[in-house]
MOPAC internal coordinates of N, CA, C and O (Angstrom, degrees):
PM7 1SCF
backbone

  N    0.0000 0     0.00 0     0.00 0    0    0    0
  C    1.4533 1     0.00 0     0.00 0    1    0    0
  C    1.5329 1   108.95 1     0.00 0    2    1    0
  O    1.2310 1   121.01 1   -48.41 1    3    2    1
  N    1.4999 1   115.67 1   131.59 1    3    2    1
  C    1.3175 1   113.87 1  -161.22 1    5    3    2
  C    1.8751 1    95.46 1   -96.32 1    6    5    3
  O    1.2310 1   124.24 1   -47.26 1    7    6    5
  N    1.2301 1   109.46 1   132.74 1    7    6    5
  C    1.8579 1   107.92 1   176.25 1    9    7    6
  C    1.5229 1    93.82 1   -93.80 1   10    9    7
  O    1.2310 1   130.73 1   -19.10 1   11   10    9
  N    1.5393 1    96.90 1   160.90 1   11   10    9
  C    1.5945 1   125.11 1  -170.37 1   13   11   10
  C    1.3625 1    97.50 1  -129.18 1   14   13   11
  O    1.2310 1   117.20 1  -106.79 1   15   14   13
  N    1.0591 1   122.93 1    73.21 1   15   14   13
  C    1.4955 1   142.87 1   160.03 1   17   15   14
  C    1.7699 1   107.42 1   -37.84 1   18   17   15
  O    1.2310 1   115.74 1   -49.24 1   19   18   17
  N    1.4196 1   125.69 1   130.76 1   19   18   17
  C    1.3910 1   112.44 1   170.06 1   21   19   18
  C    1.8192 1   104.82 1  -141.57 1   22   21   19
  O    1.2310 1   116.29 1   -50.94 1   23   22   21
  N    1.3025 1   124.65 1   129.06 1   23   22   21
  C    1.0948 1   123.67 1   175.34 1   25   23   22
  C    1.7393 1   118.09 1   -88.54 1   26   25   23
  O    1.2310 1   121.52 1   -26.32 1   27   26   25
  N    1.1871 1   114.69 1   153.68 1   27   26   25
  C    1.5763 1   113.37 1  -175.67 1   29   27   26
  C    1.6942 1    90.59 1  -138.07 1   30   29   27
  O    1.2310 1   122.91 1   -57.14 1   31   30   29
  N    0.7702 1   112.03 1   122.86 1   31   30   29
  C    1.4581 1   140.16 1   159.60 1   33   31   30
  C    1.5875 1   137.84 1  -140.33 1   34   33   31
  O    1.2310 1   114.11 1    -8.82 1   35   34   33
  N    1.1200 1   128.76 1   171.18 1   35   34   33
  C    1.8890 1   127.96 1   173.46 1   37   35   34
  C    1.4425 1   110.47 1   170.53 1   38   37   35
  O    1.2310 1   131.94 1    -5.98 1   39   38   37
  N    0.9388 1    94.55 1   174.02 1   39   38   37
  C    1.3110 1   115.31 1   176.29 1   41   39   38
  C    1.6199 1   134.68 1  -163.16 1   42   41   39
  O    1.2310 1   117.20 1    28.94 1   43   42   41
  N    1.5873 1   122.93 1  -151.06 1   43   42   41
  C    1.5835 1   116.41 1   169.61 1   45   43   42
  C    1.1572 1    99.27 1   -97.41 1   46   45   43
  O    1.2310 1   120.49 1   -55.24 1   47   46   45
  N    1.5562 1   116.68 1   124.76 1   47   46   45
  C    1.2254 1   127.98 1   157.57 1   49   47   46
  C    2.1218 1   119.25 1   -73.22 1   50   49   47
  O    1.2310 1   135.90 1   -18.33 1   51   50   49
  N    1.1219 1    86.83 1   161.67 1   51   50   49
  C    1.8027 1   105.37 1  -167.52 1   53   51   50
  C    1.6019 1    87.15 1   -78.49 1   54   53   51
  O    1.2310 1   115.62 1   130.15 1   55   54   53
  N    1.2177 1   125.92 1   -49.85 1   55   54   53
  C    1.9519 1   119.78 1   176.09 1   57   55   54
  C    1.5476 1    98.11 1  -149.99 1   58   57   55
  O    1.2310 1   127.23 1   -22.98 1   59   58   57
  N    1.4726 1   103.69 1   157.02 1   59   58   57
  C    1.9501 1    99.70 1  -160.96 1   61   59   58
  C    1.4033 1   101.48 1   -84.42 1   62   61   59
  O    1.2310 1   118.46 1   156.18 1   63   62   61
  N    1.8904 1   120.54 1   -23.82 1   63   62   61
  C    1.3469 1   106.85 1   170.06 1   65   63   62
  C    1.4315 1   133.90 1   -66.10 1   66   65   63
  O    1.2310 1   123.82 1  -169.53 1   67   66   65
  N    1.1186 1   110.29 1    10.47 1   67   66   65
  C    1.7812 1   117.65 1  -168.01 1   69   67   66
  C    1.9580 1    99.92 1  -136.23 1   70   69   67
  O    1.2310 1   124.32 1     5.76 1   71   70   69
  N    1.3465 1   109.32 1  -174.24 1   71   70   69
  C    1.3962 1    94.32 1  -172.81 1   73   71   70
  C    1.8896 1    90.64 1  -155.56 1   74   73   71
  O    1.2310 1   130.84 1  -120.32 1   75   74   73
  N    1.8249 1    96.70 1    59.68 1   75   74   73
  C    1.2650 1   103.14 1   157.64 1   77   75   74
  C    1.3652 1    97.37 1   -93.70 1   78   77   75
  O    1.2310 1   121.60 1    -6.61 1   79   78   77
  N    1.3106 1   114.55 1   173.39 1   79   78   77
  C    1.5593 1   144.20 1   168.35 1   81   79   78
  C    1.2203 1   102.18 1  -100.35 1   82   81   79
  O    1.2310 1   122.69 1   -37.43 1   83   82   81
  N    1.3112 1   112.44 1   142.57 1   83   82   81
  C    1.7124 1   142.86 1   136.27 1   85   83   82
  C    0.8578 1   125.32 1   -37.89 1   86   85   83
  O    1.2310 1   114.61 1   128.43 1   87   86   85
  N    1.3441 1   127.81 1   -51.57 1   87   86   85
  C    1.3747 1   137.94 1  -170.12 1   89   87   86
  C    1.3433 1   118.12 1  -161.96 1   90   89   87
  O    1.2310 1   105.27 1   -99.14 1   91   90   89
  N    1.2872 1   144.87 1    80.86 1   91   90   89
  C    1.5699 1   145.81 1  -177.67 1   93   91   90
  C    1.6271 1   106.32 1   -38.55 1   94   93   91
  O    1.2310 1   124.41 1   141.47 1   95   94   93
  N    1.2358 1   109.14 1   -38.53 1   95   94   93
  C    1.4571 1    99.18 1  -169.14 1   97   95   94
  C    1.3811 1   108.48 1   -82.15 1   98   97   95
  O    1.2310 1   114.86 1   175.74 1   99   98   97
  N    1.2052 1   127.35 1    -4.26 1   99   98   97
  C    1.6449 1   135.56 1  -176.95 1  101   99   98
  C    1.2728 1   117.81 1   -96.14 1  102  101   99
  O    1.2310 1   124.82 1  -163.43 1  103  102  101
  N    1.4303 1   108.36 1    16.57 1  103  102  101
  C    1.4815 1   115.65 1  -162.69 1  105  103  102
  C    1.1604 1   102.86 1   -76.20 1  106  105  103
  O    1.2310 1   110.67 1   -26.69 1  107  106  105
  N    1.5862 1   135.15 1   153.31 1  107  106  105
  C    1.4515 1   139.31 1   168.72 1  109  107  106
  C    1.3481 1   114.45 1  -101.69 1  110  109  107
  O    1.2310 1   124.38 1  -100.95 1  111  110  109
  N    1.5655 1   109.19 1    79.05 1  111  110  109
  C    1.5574 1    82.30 1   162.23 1  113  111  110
  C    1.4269 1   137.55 1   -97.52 1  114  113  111
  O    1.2310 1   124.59 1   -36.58 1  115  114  113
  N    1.7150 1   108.80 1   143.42 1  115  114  113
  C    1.3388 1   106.55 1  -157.59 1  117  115  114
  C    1.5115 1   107.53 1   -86.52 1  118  117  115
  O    1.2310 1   119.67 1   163.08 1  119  118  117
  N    1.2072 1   118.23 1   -16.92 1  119  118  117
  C    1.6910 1   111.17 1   178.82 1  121  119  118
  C    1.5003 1    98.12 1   154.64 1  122  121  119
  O    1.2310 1   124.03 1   -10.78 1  123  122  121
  N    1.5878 1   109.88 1   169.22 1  123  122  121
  C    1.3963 1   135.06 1   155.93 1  125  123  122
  C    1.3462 1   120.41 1  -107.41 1  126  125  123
  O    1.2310 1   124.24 1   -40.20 1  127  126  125
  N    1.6043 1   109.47 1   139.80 1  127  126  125
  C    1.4039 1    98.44 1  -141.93 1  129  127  126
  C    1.8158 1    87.06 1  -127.16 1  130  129  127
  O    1.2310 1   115.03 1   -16.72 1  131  130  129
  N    1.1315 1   127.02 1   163.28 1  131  130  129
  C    1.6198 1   123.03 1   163.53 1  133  131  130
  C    1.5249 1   134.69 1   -79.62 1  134  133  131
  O    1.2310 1   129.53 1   168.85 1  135  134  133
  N    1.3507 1    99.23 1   -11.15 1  135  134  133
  C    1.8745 1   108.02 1   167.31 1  137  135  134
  C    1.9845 1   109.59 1  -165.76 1  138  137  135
  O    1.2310 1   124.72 1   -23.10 1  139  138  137
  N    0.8714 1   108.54 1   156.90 1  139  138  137
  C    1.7477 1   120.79 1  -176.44 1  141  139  138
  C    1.3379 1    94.99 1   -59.70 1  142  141  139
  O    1.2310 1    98.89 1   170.09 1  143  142  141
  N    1.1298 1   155.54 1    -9.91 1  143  142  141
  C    1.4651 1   152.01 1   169.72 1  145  143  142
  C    1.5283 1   101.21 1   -62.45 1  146  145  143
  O    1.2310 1   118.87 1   107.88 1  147  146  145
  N    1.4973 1   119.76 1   -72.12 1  147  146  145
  C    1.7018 1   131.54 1   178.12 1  149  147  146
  C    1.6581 1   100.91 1   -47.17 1  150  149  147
  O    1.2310 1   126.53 1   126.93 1  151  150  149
  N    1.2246 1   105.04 1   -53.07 1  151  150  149
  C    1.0267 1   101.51 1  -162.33 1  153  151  150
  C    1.4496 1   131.51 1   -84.61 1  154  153  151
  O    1.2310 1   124.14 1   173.61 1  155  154  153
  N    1.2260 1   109.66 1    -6.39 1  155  154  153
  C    1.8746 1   130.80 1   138.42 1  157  155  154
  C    1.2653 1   101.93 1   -53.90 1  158  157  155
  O    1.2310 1   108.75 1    96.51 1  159  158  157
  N    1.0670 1   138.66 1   -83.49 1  159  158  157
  C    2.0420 1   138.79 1  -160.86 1  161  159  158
  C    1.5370 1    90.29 1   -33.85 1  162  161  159
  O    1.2310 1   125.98 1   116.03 1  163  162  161
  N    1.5187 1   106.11 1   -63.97 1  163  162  161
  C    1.7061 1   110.92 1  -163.37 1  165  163  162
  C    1.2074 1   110.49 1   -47.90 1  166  165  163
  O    1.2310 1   114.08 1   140.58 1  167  166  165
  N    1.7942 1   128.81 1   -39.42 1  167  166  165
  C    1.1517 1   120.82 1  -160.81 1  169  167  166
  C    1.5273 1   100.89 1   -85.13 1  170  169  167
  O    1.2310 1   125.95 1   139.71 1  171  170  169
  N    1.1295 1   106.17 1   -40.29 1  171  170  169
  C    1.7001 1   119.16 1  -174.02 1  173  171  170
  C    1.6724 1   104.41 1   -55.35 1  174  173  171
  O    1.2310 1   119.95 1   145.70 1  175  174  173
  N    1.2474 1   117.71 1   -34.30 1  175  174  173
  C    1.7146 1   116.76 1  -176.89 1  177  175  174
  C    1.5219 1   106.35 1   -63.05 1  178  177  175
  O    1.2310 1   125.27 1   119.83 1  179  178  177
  N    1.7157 1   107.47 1   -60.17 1  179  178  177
  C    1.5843 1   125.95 1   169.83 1  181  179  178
  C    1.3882 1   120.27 1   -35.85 1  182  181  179
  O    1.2310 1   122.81 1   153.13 1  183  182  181
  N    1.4461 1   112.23 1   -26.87 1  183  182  181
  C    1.6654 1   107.57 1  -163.50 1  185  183  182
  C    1.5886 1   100.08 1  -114.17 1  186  185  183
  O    1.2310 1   130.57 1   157.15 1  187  186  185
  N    1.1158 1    97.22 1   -22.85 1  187  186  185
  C    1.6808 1    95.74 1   165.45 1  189  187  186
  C    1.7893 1   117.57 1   -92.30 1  190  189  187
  O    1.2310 1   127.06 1   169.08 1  191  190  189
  N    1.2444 1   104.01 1   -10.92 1  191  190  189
  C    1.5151 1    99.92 1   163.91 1  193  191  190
  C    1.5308 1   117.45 1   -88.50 1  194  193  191
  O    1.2310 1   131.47 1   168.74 1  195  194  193
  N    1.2076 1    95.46 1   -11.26 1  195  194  193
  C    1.8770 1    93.27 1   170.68 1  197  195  194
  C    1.2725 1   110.40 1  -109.01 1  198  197  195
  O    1.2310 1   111.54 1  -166.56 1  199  198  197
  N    1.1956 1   133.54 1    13.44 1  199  198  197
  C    1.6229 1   124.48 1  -170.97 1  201  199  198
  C    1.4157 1   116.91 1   -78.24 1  202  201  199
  O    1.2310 1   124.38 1  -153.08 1  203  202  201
  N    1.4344 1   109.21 1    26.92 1  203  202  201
  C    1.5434 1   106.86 1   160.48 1  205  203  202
  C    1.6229 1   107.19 1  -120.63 1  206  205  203
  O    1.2310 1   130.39 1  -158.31 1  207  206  205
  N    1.6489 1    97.56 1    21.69 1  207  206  205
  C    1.3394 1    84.03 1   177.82 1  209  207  206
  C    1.7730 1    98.41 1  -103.73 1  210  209  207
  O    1.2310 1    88.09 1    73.29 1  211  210  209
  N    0.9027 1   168.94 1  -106.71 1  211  210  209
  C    1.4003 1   172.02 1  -133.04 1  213  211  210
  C    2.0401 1   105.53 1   126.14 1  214  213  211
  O    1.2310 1   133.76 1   131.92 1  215  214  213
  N    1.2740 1    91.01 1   -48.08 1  215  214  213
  C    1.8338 1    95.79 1  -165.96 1  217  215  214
  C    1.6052 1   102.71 1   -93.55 1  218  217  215
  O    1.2310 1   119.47 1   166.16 1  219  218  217
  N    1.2455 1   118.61 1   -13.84 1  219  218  217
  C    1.6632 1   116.99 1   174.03 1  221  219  218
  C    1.6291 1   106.12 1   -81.45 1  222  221  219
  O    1.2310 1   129.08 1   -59.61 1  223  222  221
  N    1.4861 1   100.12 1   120.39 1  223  222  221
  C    1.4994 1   131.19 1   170.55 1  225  223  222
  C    1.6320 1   132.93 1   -85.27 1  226  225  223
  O    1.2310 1   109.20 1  -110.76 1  227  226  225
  N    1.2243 1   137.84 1    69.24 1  227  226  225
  C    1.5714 1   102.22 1  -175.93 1  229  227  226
  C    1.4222 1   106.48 1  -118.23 1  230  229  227
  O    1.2310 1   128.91 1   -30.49 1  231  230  229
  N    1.9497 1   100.45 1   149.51 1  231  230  229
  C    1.7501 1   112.08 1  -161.33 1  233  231  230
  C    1.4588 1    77.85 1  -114.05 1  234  233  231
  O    1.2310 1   135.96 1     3.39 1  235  234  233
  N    1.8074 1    86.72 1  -176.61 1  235  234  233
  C    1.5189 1   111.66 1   164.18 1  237  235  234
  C    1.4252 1    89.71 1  -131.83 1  238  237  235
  O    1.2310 1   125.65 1   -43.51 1  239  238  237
  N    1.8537 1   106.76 1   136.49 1  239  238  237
  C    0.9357 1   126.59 1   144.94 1  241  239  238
  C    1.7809 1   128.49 1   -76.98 1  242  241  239
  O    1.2310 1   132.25 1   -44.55 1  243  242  241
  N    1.5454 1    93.94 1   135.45 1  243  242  241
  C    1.7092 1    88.33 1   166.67 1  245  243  242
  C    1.6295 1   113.64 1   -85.90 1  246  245  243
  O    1.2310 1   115.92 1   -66.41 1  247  246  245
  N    1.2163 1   125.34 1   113.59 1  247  246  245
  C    1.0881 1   101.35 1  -179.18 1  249  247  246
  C    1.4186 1   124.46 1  -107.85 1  250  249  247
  O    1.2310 1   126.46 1  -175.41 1  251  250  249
  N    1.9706 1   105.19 1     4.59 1  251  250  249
  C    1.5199 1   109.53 1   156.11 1  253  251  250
  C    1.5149 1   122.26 1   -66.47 1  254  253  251
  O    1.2310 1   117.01 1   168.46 1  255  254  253
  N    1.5555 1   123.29 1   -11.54 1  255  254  253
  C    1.2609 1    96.52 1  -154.84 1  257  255  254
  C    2.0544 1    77.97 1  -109.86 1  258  257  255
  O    1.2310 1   110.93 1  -160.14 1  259  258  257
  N    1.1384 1   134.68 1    19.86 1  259  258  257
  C    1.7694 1   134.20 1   159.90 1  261  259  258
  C    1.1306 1   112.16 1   -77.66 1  262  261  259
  O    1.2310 1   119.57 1   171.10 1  263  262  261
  N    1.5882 1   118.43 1    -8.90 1  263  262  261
  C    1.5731 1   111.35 1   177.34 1  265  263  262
  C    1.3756 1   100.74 1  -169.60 1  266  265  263
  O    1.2310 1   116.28 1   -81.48 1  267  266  265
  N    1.5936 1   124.67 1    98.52 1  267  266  265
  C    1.5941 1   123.89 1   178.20 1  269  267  266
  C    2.2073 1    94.74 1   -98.54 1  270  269  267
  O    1.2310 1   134.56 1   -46.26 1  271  270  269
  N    1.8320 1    89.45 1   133.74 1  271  270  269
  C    1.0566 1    63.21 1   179.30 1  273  271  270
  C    1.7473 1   123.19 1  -117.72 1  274  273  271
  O    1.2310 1   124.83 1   -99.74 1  275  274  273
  N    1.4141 1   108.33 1    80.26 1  275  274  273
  C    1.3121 1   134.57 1   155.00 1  277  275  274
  C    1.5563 1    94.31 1   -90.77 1  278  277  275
  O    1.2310 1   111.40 1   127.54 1  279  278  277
  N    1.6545 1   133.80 1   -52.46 1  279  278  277
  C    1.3248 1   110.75 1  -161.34 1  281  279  278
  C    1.6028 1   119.99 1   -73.20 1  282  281  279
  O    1.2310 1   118.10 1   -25.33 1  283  282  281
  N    1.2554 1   121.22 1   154.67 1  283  282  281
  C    1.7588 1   136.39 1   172.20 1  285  283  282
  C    1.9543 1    93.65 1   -50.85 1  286  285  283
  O    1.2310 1   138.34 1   -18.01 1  287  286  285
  N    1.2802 1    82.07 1   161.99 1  287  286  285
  C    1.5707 1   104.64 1  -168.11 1  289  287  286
  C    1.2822 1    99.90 1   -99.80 1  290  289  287
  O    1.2310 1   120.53 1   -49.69 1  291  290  289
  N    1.3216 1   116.59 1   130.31 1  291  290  289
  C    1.4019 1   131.03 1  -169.28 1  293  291  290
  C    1.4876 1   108.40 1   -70.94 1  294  293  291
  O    1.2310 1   123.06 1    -6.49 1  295  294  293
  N    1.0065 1   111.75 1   173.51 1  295  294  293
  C    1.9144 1   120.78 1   173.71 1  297  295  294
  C    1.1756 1   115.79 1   -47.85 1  298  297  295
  O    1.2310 1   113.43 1   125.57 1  299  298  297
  N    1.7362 1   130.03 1   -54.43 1  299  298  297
  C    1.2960 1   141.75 1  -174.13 1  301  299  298
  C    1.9686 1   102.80 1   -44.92 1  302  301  299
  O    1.2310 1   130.57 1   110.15 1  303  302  301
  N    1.7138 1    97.22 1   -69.85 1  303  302  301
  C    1.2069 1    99.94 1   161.17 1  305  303  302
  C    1.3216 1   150.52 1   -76.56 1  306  305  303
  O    1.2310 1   118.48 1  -147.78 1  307  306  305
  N    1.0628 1   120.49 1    32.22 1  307  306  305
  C    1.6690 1   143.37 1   143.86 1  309  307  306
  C    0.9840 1   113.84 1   -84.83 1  310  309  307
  O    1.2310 1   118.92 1   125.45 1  311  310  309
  N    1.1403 1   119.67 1   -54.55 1  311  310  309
  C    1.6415 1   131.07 1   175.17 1  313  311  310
  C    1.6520 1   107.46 1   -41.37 1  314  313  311
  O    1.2310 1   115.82 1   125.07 1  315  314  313
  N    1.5648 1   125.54 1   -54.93 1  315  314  313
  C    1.2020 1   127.23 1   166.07 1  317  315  314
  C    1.1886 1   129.27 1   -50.24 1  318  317  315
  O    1.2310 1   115.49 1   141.95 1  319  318  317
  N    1.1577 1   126.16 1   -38.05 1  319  318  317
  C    1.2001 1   159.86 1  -166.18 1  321  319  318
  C    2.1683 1   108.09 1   -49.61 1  322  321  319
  O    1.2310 1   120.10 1   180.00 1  323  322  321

């Protein structure tokens, strides 16, 4: 059974139309979650606990679809290998 990993994180963005960061190291991350269901609630709590901020951002990452593993292992990981 293949898991669907999803990350939720954000932070203060540098201007709200663009989606630099403020600060990388200030990032919040809120967790890894086991499917986009959890990991909607999580983001939805985060973005409504900051909604008086204007420049605070938080996404969900997919982080099953950065590495399915049917595909060959890239250069980095050969190198380890």
């Amino acid at each position: 059974m293949t898991q669907r990993l999803h990350l939720v994180f954000g932070g203060e963005l540098v201007d709200p139309t663009q989606t630099v960061f403020r600060d990388v190291a200030a990032l919040h991350v809120v967790g890894i979650f086991p499917d986009y269901a959890s990991a909607f609630v999580a983001w939805k709590a985060e973005a409504q606990r900051t909604v008086d901020n204007a420049h605070m951002r938080y996404f969900i990452a997919h982080l099953h679809r950065l590495r399915e593993v049917g595909d060959a292992a890239s250069a980095t990981e050969e190198l380890g290998a």
